[in-house]
N, C-alpha and C positions, 0 to 999 in steps of 0.2 A: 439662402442668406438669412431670412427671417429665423428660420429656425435654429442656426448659429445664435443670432443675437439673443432668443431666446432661454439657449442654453444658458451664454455669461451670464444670463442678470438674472435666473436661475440659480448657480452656482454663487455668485453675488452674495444674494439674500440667503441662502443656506448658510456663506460663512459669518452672517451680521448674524443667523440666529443661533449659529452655535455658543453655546453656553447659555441660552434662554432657556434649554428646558422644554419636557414637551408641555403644549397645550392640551386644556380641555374647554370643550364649549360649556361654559354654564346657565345658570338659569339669565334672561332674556337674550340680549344680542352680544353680549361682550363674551369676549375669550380673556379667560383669566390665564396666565403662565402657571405650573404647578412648583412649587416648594422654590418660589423665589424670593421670597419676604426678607432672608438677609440681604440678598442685593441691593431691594431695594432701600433699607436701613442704610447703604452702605452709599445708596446714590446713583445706581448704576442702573440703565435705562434697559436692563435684559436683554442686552446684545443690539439692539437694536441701533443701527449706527443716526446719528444725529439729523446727517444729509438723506437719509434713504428718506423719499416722499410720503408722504403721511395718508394722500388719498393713491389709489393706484386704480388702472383702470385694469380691465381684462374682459374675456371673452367669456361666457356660461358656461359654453364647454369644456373650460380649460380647467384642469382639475387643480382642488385645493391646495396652497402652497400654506408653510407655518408662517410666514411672514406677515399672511392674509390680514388678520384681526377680522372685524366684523363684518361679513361679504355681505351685500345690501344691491339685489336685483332691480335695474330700474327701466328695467321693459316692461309696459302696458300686459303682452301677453307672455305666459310661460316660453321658456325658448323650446321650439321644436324637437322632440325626437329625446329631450333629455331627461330624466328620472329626476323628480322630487331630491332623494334618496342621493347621488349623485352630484347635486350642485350644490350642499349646502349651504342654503342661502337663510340667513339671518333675519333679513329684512326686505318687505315687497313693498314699498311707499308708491302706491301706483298714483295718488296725487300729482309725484314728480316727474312722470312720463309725459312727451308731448299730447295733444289735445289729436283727434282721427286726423283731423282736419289738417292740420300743420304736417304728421307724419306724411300723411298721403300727397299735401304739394310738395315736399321735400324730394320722396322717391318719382314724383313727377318732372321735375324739374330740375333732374342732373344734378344731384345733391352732392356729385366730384366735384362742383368746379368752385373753387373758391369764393367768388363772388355769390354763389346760390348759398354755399354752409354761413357765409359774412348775415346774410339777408336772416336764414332760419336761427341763427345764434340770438339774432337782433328779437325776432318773432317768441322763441321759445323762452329767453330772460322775459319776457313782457307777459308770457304765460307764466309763471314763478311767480310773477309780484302778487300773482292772484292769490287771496288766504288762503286755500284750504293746499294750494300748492307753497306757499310761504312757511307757514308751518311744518309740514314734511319736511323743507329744506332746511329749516332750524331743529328740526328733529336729527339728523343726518348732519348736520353741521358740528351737534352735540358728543356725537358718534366719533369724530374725524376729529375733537381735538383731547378724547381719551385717547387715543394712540391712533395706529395704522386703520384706514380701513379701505376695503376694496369695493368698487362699483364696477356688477356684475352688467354685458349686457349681450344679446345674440347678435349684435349687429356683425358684419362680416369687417368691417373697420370700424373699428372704436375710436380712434383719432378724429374719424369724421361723422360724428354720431353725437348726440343728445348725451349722451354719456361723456363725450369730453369739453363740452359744453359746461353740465355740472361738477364734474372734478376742477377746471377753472373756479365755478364759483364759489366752491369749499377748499382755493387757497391750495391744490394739488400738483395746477402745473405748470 
């Protein structure tokens, strides 16, 4: 089933970027579109449909889509088993990953159940206000309202993860 829905909004985003053009990564984090400079004279957001979310969450392992814009890893540690090379990742703001301590009551404490994700959402915003984690998120905030961007993360559910935690607070979802 998952893998169906994956496909639509796959094929989704292929048809909002048709007529964008391909990309190339340039110098720091942003993906510039190539030879689109009339469009934009013309007003036109390069395919990119209005409603498509601007922050998007996803998996490390799921390979780069063009819709991406600037993929920004927000795991503490490299995800497992996967190449540099492979995840093209943009951005490592390890600032904005949970603190050991928080991670580890989370995975302790049935981090499924509603009420435990309610409690670590509450704990891990209260981790964020801190500066040198505040920053980051306005680094990343910066990111996300030049166009699309993706937060990368190994978690096996990213819905219930520190990753959609912050796509919420960069206004995603």
């Amino acid at each position: 089933m998952r893998a169906r829905a994956r496909a639509r909004v796959r094929v989704r985003v292929q048809a909002q970027m048709r007529g964008a053009g391909p990309s190339v990564r340039g110098a720091g984090s942003s993906v510039r579109p190539v030879g689109v400079a009339g469009r934009r004279e013309r007003g036109d957001a390069g395919g990119v449909s209005p409603s498509a979310p601007r922050v998007r969450l996803r998996r490390a392992y799921d390979p780069p889509e063009p819709g991406d814009g600037p993929r920004v890893l927000v795991d503490r540690l490299w995800p497992r088993g996967l190449a540099k090379a492979d995840a093209r990742v943009d951005e490592w703001p390890k600032p904005l990953t949970p603190s050991t301590g928080l991670r580890r009551w989370f995975h302790a404490a049935d981090g499924a159940s509603g009420e435990v994700f309610e409690e670590f959402r509450h704990r891990y915003e209260a981790e964020l206000a801190e500066p040198e984690a505040a920053g980051a998120l306005d680094r990343v905030r910066a990111l996300a309202r030049r166009g699309p961007l993706t937060l990368l993360t190994a978690a096996r559910d990213p819905e219930r993860s520190h990753a959609a935690v912050l796509r919420d607070l960069l206004g995603g979802g």
